[in-house]
SEDOVEX-323970 format. One record per residue: residue number from 1; x, y negated, z of N, C-alpha, C in turn; residue in three letters. Coordinates in steps of 0.05 Angstrom, whole numbers, plus 5000, padded with zeros to 4 digits. Atoms other than C-alpha are relative to their C-alpha. Layout:
# SEDOVEX-323970
 resi  npx  npy  npz capx capy capz  cpx  cpy  cpz resn
  NUM    X    Y    Z    X    Y    Z    X    Y    Z  ala
...
This chain:
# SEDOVEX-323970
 resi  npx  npy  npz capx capy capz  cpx  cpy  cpz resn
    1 5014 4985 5020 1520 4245 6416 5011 4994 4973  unk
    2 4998 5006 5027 1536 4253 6349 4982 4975 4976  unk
    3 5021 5015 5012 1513 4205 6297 4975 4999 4988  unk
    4 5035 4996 5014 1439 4199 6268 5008 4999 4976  unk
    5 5003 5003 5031 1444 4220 6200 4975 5026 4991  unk
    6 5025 4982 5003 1374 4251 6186 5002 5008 4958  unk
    7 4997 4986 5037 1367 4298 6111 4999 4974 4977  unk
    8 4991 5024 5019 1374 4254 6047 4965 4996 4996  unk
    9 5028 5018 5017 1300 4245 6031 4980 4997 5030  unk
   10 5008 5019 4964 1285 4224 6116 5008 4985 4999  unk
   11 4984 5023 4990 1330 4169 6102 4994 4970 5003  unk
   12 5018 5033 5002 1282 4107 6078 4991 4992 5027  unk
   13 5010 5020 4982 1265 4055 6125 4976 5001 5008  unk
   14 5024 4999 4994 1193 4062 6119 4997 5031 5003  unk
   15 5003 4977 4996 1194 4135 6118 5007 5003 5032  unk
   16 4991 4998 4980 1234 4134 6183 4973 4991 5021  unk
   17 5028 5009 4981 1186 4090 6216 4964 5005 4997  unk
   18 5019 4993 4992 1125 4112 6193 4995 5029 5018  unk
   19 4994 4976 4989 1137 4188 6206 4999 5002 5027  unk
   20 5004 4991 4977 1149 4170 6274 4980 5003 5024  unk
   21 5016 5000 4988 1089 4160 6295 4966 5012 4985  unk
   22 5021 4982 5011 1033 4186 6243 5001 5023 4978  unk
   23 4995 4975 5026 1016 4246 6187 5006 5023 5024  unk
   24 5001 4965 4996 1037 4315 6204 5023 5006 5029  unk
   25 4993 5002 4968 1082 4286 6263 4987 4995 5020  unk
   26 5019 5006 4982 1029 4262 6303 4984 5025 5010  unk
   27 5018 4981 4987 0990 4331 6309 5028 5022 5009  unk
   28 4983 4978 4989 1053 4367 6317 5014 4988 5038  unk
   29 4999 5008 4977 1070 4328 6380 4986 5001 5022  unk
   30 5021 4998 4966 1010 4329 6420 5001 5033 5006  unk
   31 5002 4970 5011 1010 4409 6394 5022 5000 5022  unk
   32 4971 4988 4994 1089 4408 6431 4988 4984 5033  unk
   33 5010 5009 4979 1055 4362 6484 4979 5006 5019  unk
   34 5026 4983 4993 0999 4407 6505 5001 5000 5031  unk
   35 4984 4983 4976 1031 4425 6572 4996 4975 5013  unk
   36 5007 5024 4996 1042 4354 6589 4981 4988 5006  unk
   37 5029 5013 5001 0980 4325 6574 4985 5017 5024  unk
   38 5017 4985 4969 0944 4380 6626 5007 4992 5024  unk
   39 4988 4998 4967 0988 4370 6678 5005 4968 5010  unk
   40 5002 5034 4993 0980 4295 6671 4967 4984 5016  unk
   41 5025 5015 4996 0929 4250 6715 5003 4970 4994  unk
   42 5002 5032 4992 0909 4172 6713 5005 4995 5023  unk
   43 4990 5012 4984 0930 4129 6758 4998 4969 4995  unk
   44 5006 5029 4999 0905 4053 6772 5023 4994 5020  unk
   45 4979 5022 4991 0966 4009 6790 4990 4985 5013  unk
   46 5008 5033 4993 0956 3953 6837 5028 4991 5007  unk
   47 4973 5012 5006 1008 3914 6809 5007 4968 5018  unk
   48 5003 5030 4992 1000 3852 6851 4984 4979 4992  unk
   49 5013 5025 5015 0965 3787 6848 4963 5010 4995  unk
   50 5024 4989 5003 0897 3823 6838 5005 5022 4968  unk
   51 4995 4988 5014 0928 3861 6777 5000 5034 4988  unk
   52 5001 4968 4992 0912 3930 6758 5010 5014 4967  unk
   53 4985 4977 5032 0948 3979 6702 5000 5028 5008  unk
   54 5010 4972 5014 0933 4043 6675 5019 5014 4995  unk
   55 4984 4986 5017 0983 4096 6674 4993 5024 5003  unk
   56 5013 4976 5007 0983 4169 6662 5027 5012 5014  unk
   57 4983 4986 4987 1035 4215 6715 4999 5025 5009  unk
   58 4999 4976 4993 1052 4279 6717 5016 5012 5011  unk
   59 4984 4991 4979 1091 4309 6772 5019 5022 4983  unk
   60 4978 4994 5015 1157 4337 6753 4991 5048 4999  unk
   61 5002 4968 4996 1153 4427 6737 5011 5014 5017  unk
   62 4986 4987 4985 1204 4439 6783 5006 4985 5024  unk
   63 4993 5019 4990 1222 4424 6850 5023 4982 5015  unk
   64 4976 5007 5003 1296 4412 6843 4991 4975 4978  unk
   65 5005 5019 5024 1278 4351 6794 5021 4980 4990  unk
   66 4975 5018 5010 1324 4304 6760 4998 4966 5008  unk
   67 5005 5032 4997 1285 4243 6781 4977 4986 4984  unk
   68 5032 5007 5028 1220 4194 6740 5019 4988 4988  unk
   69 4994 5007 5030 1227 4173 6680 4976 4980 4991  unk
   70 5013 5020 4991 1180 4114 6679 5005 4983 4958  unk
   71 5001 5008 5030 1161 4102 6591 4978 4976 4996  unk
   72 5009 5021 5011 1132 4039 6560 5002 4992 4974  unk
   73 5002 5000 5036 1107 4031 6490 5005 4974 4996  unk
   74 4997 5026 5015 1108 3989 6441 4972 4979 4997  unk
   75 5028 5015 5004 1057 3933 6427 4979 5008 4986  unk
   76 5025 4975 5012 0987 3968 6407 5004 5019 5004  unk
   77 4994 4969 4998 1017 4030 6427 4989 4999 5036  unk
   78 5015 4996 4973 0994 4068 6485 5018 5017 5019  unk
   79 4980 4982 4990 1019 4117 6536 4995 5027 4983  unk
   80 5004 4977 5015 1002 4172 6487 4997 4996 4971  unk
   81 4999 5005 5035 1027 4139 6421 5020 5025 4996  unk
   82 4983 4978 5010 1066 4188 6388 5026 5010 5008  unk
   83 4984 5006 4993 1132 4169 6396 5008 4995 5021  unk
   84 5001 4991 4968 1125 4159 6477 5001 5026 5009  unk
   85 5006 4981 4991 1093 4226 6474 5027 5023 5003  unk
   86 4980 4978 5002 1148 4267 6446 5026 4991 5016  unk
   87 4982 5004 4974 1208 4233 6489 4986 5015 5031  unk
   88 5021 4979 4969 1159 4248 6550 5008 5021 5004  unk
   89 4997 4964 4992 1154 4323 6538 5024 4997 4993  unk
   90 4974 4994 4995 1225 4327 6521 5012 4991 5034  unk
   91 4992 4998 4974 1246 4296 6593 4976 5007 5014  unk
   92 5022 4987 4985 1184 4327 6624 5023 5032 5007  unk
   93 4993 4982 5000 1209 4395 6603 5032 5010 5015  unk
   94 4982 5004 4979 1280 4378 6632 5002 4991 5024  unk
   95 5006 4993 4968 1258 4372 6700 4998 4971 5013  unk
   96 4999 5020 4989 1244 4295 6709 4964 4993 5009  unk
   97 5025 5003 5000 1177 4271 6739 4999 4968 4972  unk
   98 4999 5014 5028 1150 4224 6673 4968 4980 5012  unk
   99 5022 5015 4994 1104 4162 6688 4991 4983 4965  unk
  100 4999 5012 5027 1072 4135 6619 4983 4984 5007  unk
  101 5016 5020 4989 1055 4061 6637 4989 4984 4983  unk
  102 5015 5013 5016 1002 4023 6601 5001 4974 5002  unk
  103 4984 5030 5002 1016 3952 6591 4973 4994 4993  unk
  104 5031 5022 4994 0951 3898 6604 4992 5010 4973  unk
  105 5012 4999 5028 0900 3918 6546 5006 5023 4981  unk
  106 4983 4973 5013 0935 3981 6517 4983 5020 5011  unk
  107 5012 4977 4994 0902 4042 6521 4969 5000 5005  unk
  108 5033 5008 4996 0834 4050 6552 4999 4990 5023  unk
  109 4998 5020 4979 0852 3995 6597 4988 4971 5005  unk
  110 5005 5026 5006 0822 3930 6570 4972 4991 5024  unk
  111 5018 5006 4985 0765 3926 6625 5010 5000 5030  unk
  112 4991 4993 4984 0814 3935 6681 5009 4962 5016  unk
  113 4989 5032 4996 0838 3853 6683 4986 4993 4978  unk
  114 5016 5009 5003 0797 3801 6663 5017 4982 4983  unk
  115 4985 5019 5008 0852 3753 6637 5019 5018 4980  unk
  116 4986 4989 5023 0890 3775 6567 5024 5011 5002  unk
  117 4975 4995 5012 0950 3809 6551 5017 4985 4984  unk
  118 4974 5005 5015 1013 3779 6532 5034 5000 5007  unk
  119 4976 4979 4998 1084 3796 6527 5021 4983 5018  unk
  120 4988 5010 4969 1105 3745 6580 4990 5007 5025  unk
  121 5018 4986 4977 1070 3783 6630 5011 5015 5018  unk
  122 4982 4982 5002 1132 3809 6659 4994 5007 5030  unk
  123 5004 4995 4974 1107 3804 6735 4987 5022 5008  unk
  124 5013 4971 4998 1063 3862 6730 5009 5018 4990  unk
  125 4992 4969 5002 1099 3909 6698 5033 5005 5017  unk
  126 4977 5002 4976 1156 3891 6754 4979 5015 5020  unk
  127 5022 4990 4981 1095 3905 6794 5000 5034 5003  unk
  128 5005 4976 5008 1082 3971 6765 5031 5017 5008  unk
  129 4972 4979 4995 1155 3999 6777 4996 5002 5024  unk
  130 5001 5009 4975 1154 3977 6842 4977 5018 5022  unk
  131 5011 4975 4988 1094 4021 6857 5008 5029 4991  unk
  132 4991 4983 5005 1128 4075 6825 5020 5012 5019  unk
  133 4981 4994 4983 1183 4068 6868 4995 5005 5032  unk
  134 5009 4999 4972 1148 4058 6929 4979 5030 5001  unk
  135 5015 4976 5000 1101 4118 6910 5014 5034 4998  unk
  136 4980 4971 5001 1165 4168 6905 5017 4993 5008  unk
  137 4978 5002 4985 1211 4144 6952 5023 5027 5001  unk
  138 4985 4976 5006 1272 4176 6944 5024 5008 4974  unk
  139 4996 4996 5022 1277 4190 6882 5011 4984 4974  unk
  140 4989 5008 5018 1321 4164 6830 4975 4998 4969  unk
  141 5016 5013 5017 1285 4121 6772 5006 4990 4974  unk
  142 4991 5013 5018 1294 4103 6708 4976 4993 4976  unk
  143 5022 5007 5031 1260 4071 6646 5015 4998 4976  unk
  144 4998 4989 5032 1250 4089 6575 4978 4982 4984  unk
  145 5016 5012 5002 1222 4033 6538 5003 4997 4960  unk
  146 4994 5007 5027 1203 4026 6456 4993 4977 4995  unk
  147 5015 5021 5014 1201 3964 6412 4995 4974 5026  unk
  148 5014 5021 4983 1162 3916 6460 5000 5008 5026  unk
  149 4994 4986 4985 1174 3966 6511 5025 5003 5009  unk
  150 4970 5001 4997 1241 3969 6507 5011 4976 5001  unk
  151 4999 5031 4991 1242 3892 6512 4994 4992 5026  unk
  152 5011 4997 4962 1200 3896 6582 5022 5018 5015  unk
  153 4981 4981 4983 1249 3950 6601 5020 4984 5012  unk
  154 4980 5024 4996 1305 3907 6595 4998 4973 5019  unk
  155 4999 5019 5000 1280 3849 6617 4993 5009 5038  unk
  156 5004 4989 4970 1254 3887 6691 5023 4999 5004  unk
  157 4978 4992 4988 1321 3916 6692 5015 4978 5012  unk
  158 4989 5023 4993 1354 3846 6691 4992 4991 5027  unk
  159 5013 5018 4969 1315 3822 6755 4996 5027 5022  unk
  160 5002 4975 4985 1316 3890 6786 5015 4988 5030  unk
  161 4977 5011 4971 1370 3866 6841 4990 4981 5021  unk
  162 5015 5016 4989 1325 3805 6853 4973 5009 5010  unk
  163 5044 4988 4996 1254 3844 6861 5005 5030 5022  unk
  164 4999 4989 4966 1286 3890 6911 4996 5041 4979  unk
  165 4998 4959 5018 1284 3958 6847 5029 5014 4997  unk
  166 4978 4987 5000 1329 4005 6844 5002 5015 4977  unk
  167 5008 4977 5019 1335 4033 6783 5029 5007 4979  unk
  168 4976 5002 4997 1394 4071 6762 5005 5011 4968  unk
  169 4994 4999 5025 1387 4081 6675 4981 4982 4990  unk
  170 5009 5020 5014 1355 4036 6623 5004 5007 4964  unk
  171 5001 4983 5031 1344 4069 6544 4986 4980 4996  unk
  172 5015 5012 5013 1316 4010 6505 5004 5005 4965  unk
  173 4997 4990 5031 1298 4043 6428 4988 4973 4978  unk
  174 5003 5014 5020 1298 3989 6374 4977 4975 5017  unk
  175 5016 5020 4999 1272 3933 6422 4994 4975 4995  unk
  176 5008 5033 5009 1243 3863 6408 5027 4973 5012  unk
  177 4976 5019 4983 1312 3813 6416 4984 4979 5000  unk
  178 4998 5034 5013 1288 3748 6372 4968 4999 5002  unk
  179 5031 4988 5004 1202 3752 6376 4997 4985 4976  unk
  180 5015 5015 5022 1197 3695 6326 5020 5008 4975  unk
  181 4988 4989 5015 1249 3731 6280 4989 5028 4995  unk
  182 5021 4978 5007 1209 3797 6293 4969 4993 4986  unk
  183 5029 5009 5007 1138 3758 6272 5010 4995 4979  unk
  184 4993 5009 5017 1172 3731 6220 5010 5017 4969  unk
  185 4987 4976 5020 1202 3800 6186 4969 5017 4997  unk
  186 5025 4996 5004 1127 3816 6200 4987 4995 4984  unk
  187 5022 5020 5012 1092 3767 6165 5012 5005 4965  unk
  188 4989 5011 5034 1147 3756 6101 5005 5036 4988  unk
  189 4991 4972 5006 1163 3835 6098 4978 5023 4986  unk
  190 5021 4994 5008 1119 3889 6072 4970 5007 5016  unk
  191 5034 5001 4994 1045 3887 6079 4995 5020 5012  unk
  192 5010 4971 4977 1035 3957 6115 5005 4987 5022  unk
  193 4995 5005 4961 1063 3932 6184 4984 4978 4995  unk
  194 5011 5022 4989 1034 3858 6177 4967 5004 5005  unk
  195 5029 4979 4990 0963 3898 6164 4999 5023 5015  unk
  196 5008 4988 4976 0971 3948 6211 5004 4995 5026  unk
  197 4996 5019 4970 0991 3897 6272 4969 4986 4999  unk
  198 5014 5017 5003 0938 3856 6252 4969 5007 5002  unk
  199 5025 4980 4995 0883 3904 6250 5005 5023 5032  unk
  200 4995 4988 4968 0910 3937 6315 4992 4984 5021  unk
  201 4990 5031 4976 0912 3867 6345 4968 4993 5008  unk
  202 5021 5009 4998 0840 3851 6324 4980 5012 5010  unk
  203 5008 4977 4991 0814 3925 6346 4995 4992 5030  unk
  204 4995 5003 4972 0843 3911 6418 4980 4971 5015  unk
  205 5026 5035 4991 0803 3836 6423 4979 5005 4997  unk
  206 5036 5001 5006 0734 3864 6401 4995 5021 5025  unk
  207 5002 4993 4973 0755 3917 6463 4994 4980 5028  unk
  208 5002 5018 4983 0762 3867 6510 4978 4982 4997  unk
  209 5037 5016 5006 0700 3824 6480 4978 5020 5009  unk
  210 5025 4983 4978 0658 3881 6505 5010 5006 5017  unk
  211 5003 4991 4964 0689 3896 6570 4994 4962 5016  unk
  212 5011 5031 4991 0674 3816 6578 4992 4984 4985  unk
  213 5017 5019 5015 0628 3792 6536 4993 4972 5002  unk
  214 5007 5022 4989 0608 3728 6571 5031 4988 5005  unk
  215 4981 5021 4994 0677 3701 6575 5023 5001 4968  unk
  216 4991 4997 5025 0705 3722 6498 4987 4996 4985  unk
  217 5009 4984 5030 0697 3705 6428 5018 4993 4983  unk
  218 4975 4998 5020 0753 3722 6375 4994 4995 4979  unk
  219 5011 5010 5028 0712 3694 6320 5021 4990 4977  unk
  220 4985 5020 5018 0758 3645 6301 5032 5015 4991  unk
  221 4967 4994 5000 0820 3684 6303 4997 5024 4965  unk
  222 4997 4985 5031 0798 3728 6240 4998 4984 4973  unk
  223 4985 5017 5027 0804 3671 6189 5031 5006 4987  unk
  224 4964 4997 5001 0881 3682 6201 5000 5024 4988  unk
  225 4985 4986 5012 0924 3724 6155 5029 5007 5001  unk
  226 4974 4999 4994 0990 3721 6182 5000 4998 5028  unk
  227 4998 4994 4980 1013 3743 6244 5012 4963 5020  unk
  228 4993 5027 4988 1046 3675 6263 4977 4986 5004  unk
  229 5025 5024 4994 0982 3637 6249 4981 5011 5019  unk
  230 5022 4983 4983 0940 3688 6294 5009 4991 5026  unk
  231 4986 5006 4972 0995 3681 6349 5003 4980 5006  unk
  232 5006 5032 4994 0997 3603 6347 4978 4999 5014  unk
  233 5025 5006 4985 0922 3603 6358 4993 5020 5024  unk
  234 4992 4978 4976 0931 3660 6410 5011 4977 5015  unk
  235 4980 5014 4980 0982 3614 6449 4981 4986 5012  unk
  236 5005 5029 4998 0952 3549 6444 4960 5003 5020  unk
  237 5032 4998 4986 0871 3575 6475 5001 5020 5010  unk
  238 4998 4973 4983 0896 3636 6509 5022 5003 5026  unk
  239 4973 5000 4984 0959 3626 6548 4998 4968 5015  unk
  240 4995 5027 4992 0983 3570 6593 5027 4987 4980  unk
  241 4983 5012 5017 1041 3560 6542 4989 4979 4973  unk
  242 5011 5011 5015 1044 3496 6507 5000 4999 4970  unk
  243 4994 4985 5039 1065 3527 6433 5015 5016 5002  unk
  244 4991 4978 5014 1083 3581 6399 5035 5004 5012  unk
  245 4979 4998 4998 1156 3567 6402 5001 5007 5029  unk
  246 4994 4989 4972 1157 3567 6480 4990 5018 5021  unk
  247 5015 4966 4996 1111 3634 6481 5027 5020 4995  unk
  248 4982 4982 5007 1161 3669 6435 5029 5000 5021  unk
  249 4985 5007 4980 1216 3639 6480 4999 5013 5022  unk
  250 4997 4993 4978 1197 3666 6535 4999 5035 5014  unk
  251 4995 4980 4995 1204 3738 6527 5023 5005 4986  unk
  252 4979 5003 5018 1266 3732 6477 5028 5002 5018  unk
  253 4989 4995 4991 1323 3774 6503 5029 4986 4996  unk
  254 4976 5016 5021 1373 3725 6459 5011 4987 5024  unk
  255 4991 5013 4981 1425 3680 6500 5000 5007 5024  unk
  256 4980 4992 4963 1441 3692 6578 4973 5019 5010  unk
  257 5012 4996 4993 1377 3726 6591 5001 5034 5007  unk
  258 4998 4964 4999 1403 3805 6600 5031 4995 5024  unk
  259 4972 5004 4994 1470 3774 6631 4997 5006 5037  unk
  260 4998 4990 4971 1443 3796 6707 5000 5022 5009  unk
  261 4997 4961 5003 1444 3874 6688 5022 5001 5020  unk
  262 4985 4977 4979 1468 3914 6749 4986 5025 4998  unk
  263 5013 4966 4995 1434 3979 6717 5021 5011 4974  unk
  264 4994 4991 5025 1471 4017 6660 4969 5005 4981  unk
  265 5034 5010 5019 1424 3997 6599 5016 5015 4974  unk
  266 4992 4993 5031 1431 4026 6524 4992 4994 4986  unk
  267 5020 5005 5026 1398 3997 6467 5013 5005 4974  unk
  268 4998 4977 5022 1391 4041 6407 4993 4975 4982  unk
  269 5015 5018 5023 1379 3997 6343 5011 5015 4972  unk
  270 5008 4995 5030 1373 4014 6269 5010 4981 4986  unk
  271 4989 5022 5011 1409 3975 6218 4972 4996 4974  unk
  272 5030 4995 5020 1342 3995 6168 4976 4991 5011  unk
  273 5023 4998 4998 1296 3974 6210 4984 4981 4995  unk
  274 5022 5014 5007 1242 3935 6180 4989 4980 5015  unk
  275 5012 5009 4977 1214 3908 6246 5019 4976 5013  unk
  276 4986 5005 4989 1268 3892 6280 5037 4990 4996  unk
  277 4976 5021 5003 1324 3830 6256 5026 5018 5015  unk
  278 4971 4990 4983 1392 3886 6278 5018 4980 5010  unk
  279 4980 5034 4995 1430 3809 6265 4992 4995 5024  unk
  280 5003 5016 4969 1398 3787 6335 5014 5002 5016  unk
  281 4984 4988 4974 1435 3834 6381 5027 4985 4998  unk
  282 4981 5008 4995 1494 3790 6363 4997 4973 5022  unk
  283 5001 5023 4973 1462 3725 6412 4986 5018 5012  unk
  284 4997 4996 4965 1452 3774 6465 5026 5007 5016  unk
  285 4973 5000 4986 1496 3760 6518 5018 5026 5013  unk
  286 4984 4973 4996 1546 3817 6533 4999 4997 5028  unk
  287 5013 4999 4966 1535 3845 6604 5028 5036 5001  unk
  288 4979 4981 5007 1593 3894 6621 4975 5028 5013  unk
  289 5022 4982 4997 1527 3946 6637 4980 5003 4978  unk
  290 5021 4993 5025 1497 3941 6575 5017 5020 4979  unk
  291 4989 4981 5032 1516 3990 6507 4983 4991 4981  unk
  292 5011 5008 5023 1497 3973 6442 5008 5015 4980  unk
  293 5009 4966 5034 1487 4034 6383 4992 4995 4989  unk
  294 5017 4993 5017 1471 4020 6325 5009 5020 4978  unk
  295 5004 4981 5022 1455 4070 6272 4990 4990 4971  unk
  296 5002 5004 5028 1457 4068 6201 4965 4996 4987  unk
  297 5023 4987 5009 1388 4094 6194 4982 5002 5025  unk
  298 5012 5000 4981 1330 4105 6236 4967 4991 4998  unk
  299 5017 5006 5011 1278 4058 6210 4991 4979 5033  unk
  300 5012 5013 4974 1230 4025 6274 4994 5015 5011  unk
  301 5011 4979 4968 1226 4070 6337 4993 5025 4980  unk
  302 5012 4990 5006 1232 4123 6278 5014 5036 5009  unk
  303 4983 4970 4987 1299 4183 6290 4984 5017 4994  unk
  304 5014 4983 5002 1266 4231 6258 5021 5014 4987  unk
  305 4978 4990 5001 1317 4287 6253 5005 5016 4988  unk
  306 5011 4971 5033 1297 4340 6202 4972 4998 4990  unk
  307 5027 4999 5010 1240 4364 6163 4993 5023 5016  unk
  308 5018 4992 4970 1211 4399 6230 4994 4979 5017  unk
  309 5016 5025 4985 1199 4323 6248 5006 5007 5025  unk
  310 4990 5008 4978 1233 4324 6314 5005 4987 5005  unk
  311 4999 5019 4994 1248 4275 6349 5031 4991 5017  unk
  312 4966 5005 5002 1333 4259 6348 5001 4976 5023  unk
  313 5002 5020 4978 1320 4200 6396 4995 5018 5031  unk
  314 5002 4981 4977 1291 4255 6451 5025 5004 5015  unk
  315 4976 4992 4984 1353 4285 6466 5025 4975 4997  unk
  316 4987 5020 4995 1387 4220 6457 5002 4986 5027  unk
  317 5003 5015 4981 1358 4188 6513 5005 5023 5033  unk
  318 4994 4981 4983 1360 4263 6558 5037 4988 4996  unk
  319 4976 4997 4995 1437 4257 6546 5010 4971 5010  unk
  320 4993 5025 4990 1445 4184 6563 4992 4995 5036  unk
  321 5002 5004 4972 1405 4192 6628 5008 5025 5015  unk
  322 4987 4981 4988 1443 4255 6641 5034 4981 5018  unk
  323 4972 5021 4994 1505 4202 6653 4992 4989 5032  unk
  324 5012 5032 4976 1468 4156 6703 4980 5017 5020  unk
  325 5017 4982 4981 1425 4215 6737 5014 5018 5023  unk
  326 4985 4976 4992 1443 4256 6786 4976 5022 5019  unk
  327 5023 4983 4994 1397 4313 6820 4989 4990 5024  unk
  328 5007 5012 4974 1354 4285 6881 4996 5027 5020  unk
């Protein structure tokens, strides 16, 4: 594809990234997503282990189909954040069946597992493909993952060979390499993202305090003002990890940890983006199945391609898994 160079006054960093997901893009997507959304049901995962996830699948329009398409948001995001949605209906509408999987606590999931969300959690959403695959035998699979999503994507793909998946593309858009270099561009960067994580974060815990009242209370965690200090005391009374550092560690795509790719993978990155340290992708280890794109511009998970707010990433990821697809 040609390069992302979106009109001269789309080009800011924060414009990119906010745009792509709220304001006058947000109603025009569900508006383009209409079709979609109907023809979509729930679906309870039993991901293993006693684990259960929430996704939303809608059987492909045609039934020559191209194959699923198996999307995963970003952290706080859902299967019907904005930016999921409109990729979706774009490969919806080109003939793929489209699974939009909800990650522990995401969505209107938080009463579904009893034990928290966090982003080492990688066994269940291995889980979750895995019933995907086993629930459409056959059928050629791929994932489309943003941000924190596009970090899980990656990181399935890697162990795919070992967990017995088959999965034959991999589109990760502006995902999480460094976490404590992403918390960190959070925290020191501007105040919109570190208050709108932070109030997303605290939203999702007072969910989960009422779907289990008797075993939560997040009291203490709203003293904190910085995302580091929230996620320390997160680690340390919530997780079995013994600090911070070897939480962030352990989803951190940096060093040998992508180097078992046997899927063709792509990760899209942004040299603007706010979120997301572009410098990282230099300690991840080169994998002769991986690609690495970055773009001048873009913002965080933002590609927004004119002022009709489309979505320039859409047909990015259609023409990438046009490569690695073939008709089932």
């Amino acid at each position: 594809m040609s390069t992302f160079v979106p009109p001269r006054m789309l080009r800011g960093r924060h414009v990119q990234s906010i745009l792509g997901s709220v304001g006058p893009r947000r109603r025009w997507v569900r508006l383009a997503a209409r079709d979609l959304i109907a023809a979509s049901g729930n679906e309870i995962i039993d991901c293993g282990a006693g684990v259960r996830l929430l996704c939303q699948h809608t059987p492909p329009r045609v039934d020559q189909h191209k194959g699923i398409a198996v999307f995963i948001h970003g952290w706080e995001g859902s299967a019907n954040s904005t930016y999921l949605l409109s990729a979706a209906t774009k490969l919806w509408n080109e003939g793929y069946r489209v699974v939009r999987l909800n990650l522990r606590d995401h969505g209107d999931s938080h009463g579904l597992n009893e034990e928290l969300f966090h982003s080492c959690r990688l066994d269940e959403a291995i889980g979750a493909v895995r019933w995907v695959q086993q629930s459409f035998p056959g059928e050629q699979l791929a994932l489309c993952g943003f941000s924190l999503g596009g970090n899980f994507s990656l990181r399935i793909a890697a162990q795919a060979a070992e967990e017995g998946l088959e999965i034959n593309g991999v589109v990760a858009v502006c995902p999480v390499l460094d976490p404590a270099r992403t918390m960190a561009a959070l925290d020191k960067g501007s105040l919109l993202y570190k208050r709108y994580f932070i109030k997303k974060w605290r939203t999702s815990l007072e969910k989960k305090k009422a779907a289990f009242p008797h075993r939560y209370d997040f009291s203490k965690l709203e003293r904190f003002d910085t995302l580091t200090e929230m996620t320390e005391y997160f680690v340390r009374h919530y997780t079995d990890y013994p600090d911070l550092h070897e939480y962030l560690h352990g989803y951190a795509l940096t060093d040998g940890r992508l180097q078992q790719l046997q899927t063709p993978a792509r990760i899209l990155l942004a040299e603007d983006d706010p979120v997301i340290p572009v410098a990282d992708i230099e300690r991840v280890a080169a994998s002769d199945h991986l690609q690495v794109v970055r773009s001048q511009y873009g913002g965080h998970c933002g590609f927004i391609g004119g002022y009709d707010l489309h979505g320039w990433v859409d047909g990015y990821i259609v023409n990438f898994l046009a490569g690695t697809h073939k008709y089932s």
